[in-house]
C-alpha positions, 0 to 999 in steps of 0.5 A: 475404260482400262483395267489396272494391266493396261495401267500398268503397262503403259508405266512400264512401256514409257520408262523401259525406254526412259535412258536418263536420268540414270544411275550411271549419271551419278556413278557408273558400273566401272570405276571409271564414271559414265560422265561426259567425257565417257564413250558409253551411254546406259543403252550402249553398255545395257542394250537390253535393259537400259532403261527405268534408272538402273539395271534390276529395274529395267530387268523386273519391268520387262517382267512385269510385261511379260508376266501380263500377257500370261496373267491376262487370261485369268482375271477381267483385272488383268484383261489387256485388249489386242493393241496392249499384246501386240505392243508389248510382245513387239517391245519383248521380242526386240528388246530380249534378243540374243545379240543384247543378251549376249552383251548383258550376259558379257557384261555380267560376267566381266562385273561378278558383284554386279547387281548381286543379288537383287538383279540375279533374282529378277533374271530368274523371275523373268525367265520363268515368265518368258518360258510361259508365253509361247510367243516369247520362247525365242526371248526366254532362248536367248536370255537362257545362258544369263539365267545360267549364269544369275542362278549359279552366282545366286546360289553360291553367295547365299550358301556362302553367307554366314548369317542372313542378310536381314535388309529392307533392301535390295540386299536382303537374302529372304526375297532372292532365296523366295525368288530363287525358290520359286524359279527352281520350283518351276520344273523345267528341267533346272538343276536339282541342286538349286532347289535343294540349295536354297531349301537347306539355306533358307531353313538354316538361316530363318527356321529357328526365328523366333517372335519377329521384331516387326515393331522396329520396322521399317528403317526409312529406305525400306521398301522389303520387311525383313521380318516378312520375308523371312516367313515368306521365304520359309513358306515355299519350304515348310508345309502344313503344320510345320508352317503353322507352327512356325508362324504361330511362334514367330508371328503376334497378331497384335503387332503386326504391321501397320501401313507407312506414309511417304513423306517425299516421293521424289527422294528415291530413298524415301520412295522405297516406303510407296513399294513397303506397302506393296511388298508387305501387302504381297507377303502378308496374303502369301503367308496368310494363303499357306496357313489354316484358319485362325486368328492370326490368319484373320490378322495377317489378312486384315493387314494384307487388306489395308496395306494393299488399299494404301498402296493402290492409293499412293500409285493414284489406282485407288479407283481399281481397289475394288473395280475391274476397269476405270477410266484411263490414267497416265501414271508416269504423269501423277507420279514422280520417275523415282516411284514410276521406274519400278514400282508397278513391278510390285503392284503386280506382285500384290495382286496375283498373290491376292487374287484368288487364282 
């Protein structure tokens, strides 16, 4: 048998290490090509994270991994036998070094718009992870000035943003902001100006919304809702009644969202969709965990339910909707790379926020 962390992690060990297909086929970071004729191959310019088609996949897939050997100890859903916490510790260790960290870190700051925002914030999210695990704080030492560098980049373009970035893309400003908040609020000794940075943009830029427009969602290539994230995000700064408040203003129960189909999987636009279900799922039992009863609470969770079902069922674990362990299944198998190269990221996501940890 194998619990959904074990399925979960065989995906993210086998495409870590997966260097083509790779956006730098189709276009590189420079504006020079990584064609043949190119002397640089994905892991010679990324020695860390190369893999998973591009470079905030390999980064969030990393956390993923890492994320499971803290995870492990509070549900059978995240149980990982020895072998799996060997085999990722070894892969973390080797992969999260300081001398490839030392070549991302260059490369980063040679490339100022690289992977912004989206990138930057998954950096974060794998520090924190990292920092949690005492048999990775030589990885988490070594990704420490990366981090440096992804947090102030990050903090500076969305205080710069004149409006927010209402995407259901990577270049949505309300997940970085919730990520950003979530890494500042970590109290380890970062910065106060980050968390007090992102709270002053976060309510200036979403606390006056009103009635979100979730019956235009999604847009085809979605893989975030905008109108989500933005109570998501505002969720980490208002407490109380303010949130409720907010969210009774802002959130009709009668138009929430309703589970999406991919229509093709192997379109890595289209692909985003399979996420959709996830990221909402995630979202919706977030907002729903910070309100007090109610109907629109009850809503929100009936929504969170069936997204989450939906979505186990598109990345084929619907045997571990309900169940702690099922026989083995090798995911990047069932599905196509453009859904296996990131999407376990977003499963995880899902369901610590709806376990009841």
């Amino acid at each position: 048998m194998q619990s959904l962390a074990e399925r979960l992690a065989d995906m993210a060990l086998e495409v870590i290490r997966t260097e083509t297909p790779h956006c730098y086929d189709y276009h590189g970071p420079t504006p020079r090509p990584l064609d043949r004729g190119a002397p640089l191959t994905p892991k010679e310019i990324h020695p860390a994270f190369y893999g998973c088609f591009d470079w905030h996949s390999a980064v969030h897939s990393h956390w993923l991994l890492a994320e499971l050997l803290t995870c492990r100890e509070f549900s059978a859903r995240f149980q990982l036998r020895p072998s799996y916490v060997d085999r990722i510790t070894e892969l973390l260790v080797a992969a999260i070094s300081e001398e490839n960290c030392q070549v991302e870190h260059a490369f980063l700051r040679d490339h100022p718009r690289f992977e912004r925002p989206y990138g930057w914030a998954w950096v974060l999210r794998l520090s924190t992870s990292l920092r949690q695990s005492s048999s990775l704080r030589r990885s988490q030492a070594a990704i420490a000035p990366l981090e440096r560098l992804c947090a102030t980049r990050l903090l500076d373009w969305l205080q710069g943003l004149p409006y927010p970035t209402r995407s259901g893309e990577h270049g949505q400003s309300a997940f970085a902001l919730s990520l950003l908040l979530d890494w500042a609020n970590d109290a380890q000794g970062h910065d106060e100006r980050y968390r007090l940075g992102a709270r002053e943009v976060t309510l200036k830029h979403y606390a006056q919304d009103r009635g979100a427009a979730l019956h235009l969602e999604p847009s085809g290539n979605d893989f975030l809702s905008p109108g989500l994230a933005a109570a998501f995000a505002l969720a980490r700064v208002l407490e109380g009644d303010d949130f409720a408040d907010f969210c009774s203003s802002y959130l009709d129960r009668s138009e929430l969202l309703r589970p999406v189909v991919c229509p093709d999987p192997s379109d890595g636009r289209l692909a985003h969709l399979i996420g959709l279900n996830l990221s909402r799922a995630w979202m919706l039992f977030g907002i729903a965990k910070r309100l007090p009863a109610s109907p629109l609470r009850d809503a929100l969770l009936a929504s969170a339910h069936a997204h989450r079902q939906f979505g186990l069922e598109q990345c084929s674990c619907e045997d571990l909707v309900e169940a702690a362990a099922a026989p083995p299944r090798r995911l990047t198998a069932r599905l196509h790379f453009m859904v296996t190269h990131w999407i376990g990221s977003f499963v995880l996501l899902m369901e610590q926020e709806a376990s009841p940890l």
